[in-house]
N, C-alpha and C positions, 0 to 999 in steps of 0.2 A: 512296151512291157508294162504292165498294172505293178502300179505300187501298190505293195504289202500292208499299207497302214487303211488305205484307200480301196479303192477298186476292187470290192474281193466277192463281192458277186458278179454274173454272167448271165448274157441275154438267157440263154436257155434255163438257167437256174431260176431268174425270175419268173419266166411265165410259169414255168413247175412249182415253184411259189404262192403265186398270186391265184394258185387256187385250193390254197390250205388257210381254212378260217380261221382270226385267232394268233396271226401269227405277225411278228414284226421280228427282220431279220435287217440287221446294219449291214451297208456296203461302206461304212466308214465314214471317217471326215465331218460328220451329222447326220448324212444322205440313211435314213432309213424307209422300206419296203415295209409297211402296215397293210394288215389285210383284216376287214372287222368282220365279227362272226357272220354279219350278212353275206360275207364275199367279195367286199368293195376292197380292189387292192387300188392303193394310194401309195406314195411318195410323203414323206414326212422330213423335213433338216429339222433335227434338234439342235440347239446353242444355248451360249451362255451369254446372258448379258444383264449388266448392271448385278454380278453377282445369283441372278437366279436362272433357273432349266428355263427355255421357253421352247417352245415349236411352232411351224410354221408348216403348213399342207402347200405341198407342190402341185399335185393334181395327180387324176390318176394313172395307173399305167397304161391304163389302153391309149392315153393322149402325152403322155410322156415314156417314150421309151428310156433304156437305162440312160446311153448315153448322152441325152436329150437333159434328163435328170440328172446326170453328174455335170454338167456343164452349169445350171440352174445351181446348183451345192457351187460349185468355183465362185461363180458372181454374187452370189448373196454370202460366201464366206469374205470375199474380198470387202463388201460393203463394209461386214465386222468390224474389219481389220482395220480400215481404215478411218474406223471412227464414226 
């Protein structure tokens, strides 16, 4: 079952996504879907650290699918976290 705070996009929803330019849609947690007016859909984790936004590029969808990408958000969330 997807957590509510997390997981709130779907395979299908992303590939229907990732070919609207212009668009950045959160699947939570940080894990955001960026697609830049070229049509480049990418993976993005935003975070906070040492008090300020940063981001980080995952790669893109075609070589990261969702789950692939929500796993990659777990392990570099956990890094966070841990200091």
């Amino acid at each position: 079952m997807p957590n509510k705070t997390t997981d709130r996009l779907t395979a299908k929803a992303v590939a229907a996504l990732a070919k609207r330019p212009g668009l950045a849609k959160s699947d939570g947690g940080g894990l955001t879907l960026t697609v830049s007016n070229g049509g480049y859909a990418s993976w993005v984790f935003r975070y906070r650290f040492g008090g300020k936004q940063r981001e980080l590029t995952i790669g893109p969808v075609s070589e990261w699918p969702l789950e692939k990408a929500r796993a990659e958000r777990r392990r570099l969330r956990g890094i966070l976290e841990s200091g």
